[in-house]
N, C-alpha and C positions, 0 to 999 in steps of 0.2 A: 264821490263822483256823482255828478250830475245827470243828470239822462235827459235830453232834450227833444228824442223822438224814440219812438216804439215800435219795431217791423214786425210784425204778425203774418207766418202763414197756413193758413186754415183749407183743408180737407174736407169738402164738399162732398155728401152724396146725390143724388140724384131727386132724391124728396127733399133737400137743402138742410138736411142735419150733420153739424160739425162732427165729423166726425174723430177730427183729430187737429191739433193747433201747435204750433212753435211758436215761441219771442224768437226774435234771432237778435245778435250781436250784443254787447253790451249787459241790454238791458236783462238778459234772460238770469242775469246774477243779482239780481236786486230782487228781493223777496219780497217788496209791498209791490213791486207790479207785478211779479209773478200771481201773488195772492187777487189783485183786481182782475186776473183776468179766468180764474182757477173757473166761475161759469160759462163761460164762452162756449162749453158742450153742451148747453142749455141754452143757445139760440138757435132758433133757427133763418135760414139764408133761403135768398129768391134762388135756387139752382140754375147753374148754366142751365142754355139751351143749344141744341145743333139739330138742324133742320125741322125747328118746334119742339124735340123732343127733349125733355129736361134728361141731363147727362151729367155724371161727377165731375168733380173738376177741383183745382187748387187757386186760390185768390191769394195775395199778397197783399196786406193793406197798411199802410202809415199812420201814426198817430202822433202828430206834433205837442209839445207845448214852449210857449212861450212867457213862463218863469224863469 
């Protein structure tokens, strides 16, 4: 099985540290993307903001390829 895109969602705190991540569908059974993506607790994110004030929050983000 092929995997042609990647949905990732990630668990935002308020200082913009992941705090928590899912794969979802598919890909979450493939154990080399699972593995690429095993730091992703180790970046840090621009935190939401709501009325300037940086706030937790959850992102959804896509990851295409075209192999």
């Amino acid at each position: 099985m092929e995997v042609r895109s990647v949905q990732v969602r990630l668990w935002i705190s308020a200082t913009g540290e992941v705090e928590r991540w899912t794969i979802l569908g598919d890909a979450a059974h493939d154990p080399r993307i699972m593995a690429s993506f095993e730091n992703m607790g180790n970046t840090l994110m621009n935190p939401a903001l709501s009325g300037g004030v940086a706030v937790a929050s959850t992102m959804m983000i896509e990851i295409f390829s075209d192999r």
